[in-house]
C-alpha positions in Angstrom: 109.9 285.9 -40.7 112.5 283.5 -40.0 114.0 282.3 -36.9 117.2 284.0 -37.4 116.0 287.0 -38.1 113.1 286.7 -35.1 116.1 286.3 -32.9 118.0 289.4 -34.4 114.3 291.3 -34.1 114.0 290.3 -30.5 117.9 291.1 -29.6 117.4 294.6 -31.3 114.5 295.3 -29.1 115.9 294.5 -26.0 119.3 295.9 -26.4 117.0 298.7 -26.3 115.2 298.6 -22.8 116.3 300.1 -19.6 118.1 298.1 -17.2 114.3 298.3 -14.8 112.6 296.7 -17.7 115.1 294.3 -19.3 115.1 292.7 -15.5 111.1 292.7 -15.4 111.5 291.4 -19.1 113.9 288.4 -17.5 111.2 287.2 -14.8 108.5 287.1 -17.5 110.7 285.0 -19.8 112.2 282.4 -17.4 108.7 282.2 -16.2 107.7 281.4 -19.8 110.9 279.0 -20.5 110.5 276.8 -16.9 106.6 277.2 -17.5 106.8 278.2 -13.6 104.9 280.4 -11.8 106.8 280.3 -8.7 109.6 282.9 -10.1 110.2 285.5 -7.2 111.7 288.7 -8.2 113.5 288.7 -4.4 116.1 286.1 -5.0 117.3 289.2 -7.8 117.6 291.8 -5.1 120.5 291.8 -2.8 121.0 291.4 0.6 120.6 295.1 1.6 117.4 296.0 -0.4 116.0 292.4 1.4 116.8 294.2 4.7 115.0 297.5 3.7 112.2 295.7 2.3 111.8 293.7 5.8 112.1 297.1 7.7 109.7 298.7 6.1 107.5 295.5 6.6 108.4 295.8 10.1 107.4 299.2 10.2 104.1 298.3 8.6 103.3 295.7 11.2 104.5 297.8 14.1 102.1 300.5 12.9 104.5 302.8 11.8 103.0 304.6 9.0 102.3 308.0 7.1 98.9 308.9 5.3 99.4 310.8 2.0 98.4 314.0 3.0 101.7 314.0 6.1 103.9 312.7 3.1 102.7 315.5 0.9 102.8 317.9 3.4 106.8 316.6 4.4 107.6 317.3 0.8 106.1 320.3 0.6 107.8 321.5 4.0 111.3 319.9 3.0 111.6 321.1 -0.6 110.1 325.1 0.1 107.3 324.4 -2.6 
C-alpha cells in the first residue's frame, strides 16, 4: 500500500468515528508523534467540566459518597422501575 493511499485509508476510517473516540484517538496519536507520555486528557476539557471533576474529588475526600446498592436503589425509586 502506498502512502497516499495509507493516508486516504486512515482519513476514511476516522471520518468514521464518534466525536468520544476521534478525541481518545487524538491523545494516542500526539502521544505517538511527541513520543510523550506526559499527554493529559484535562488540558482538552473545559473550565466547567475541571470544576465538576474537582467537586466530585472534593466530595470523595470529604467522604461524601454512595455505595452501588443506594445508587441502584435511587434509580429504581426515581424512574418507578
Amino acid at each position: 500500500m502506498s502512502t497516499a493511499e495509507i493516508k486516504l485509508d486512515l482519513f476514511r476510517k476516522l471520518d468514521g468515528l464518534s466525536e468520544d473516540k476521534l478525541k481518545e484517538l487524538y491523545g494516542y496519536v500526539l502521544n505517538f508523534i511527541t513520543k510523550s507520555s506526559s499527554y493529559d486528557f484535562w488540558d482538552e476539557l473545559s473550565e466547567s467540566e475541571q470544576n465538576l471533576v474537582n467537586e466530585g474529588i472534593a466530595d470523595l475526600d470529604n467522604g461524601n459518597t454512595y455505595s452501588y446498592e443506594e445508587v441502584r436503589a435511587n434509580i429504581k425509586k426515581k424512574h418507578k422501575i
